[in-house]
N, C-alpha and C positions, 0 to 999 in steps of 0.2 A: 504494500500500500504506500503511497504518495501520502507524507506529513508535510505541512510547512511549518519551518522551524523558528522561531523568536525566542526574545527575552523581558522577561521581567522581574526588574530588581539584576540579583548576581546568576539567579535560575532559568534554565532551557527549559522550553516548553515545546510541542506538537501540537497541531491540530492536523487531522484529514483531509487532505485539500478538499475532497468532495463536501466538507461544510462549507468550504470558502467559498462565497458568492464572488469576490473581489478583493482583491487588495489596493488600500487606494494611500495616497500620498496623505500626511499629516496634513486639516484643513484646519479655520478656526472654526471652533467649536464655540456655539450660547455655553453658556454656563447657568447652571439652575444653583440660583438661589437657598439655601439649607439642604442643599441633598448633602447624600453622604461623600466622602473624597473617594470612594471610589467611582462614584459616577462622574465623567468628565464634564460631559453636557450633553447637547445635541447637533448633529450634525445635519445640512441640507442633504438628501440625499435622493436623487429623479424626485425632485420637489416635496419629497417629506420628510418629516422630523424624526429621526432614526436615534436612538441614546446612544451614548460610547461609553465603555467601560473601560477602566483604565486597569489592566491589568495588574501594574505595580501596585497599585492600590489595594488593588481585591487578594491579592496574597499576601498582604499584611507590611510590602516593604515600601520603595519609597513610591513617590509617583514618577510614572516614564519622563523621563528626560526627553525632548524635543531635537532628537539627532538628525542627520539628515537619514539614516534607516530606521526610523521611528513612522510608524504605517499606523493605517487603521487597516483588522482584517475583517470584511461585511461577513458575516454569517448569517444563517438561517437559524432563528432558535425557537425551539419552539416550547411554549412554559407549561405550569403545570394542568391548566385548564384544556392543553392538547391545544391550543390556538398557534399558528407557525406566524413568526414574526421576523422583524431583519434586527440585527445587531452588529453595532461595532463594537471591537474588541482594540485598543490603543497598545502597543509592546514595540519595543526595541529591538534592532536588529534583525528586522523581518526582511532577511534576504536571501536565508537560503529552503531549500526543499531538500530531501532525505528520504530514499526506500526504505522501510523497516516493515517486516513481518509481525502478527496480532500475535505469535510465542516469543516475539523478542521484548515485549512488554511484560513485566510481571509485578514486584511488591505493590502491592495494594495502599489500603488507609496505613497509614504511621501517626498516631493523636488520639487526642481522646472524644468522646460523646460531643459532637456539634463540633467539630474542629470542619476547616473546610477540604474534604479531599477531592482535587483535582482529577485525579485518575495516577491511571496504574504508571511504572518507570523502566525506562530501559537505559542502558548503558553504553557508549561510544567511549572511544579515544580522549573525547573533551572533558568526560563526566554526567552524570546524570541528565536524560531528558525524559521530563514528566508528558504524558500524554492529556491532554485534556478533550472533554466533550461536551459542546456547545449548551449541551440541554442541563448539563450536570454542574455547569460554574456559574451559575447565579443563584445567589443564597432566594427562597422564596421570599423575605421582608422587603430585598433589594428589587428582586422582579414585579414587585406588586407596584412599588413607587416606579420603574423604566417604565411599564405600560396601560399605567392606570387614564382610560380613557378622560377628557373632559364630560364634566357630567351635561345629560343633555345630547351628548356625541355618541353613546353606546351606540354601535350598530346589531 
């Protein structure tokens, strides 16, 4: 399987390329007012308001630095109500892609009750790259404030 590789914070991550809708160059982003620092803001995106999640954020380290391989990756996510939604995902170093087989991923959770596990890990030359899956990295508190309709607008 095709992963594309980033970073956030000092950690390697994966995603599937097949969640990737796009990778698009770092834009400015609105900023929302009292959200959490892990939500970056909102991004235009084919003319709609799409959240970005700051990756560094969400794992607990810094926020991404603004490099010039600092991307948004679009993904598809789709939350707990089974509704498919689009998502940005903000990380560093999003330059390369990587073959890796579904047996070359293994250790699981490492933490405790509510800790946030990303997905399972596998091993290169470089050091650990954690796999992650769209549907599984957003805490439910956080997904309720990314796509809480205006009221009125429910469709």
């Amino acid at each position: 399987m095709l992963f594309v590789v980033f970073k956030a914070g000092e950690a390697r991550y994966a995603l599937e390329a097949r969640q990737v809708v796009e990778v698009i160059p770092l834009v400015t982003l609105r900023k929302c007012p009292g959200a959490p620092g892990a939500i970056a803001g909102l991004m235009n995106y084919g003319g709609a308001g799409v959240p970005v999640v700051d990756l560094g954020s969400l794992t607990g380290g810094m926020p991404s630095i603004p490099y010039l391989s600092t991307r948004i990756i679009v993904t598809h996510y789709v939350g707990g109500e089974g509704r498919q939604r689009v998502l940005g995902l903000l990380a560093e170093s999003v330059t390369n892609t990587v073959e890796r087989k579904e047996t070359d991923f293994c250790q699981g959770r490492v933490g405790g009750a509510g800790s946030l596990c990303l997905g399972k890990l596998a091993v290169d030359g470089a050091g650990f790259i954690q796999r992650i899956v769209a549907a599984n990295l957003v805490p439910k508190e956080l997904e309720a404030m990314l796509f809480t309709e205006p009221e009125g607008m429910a469709s």
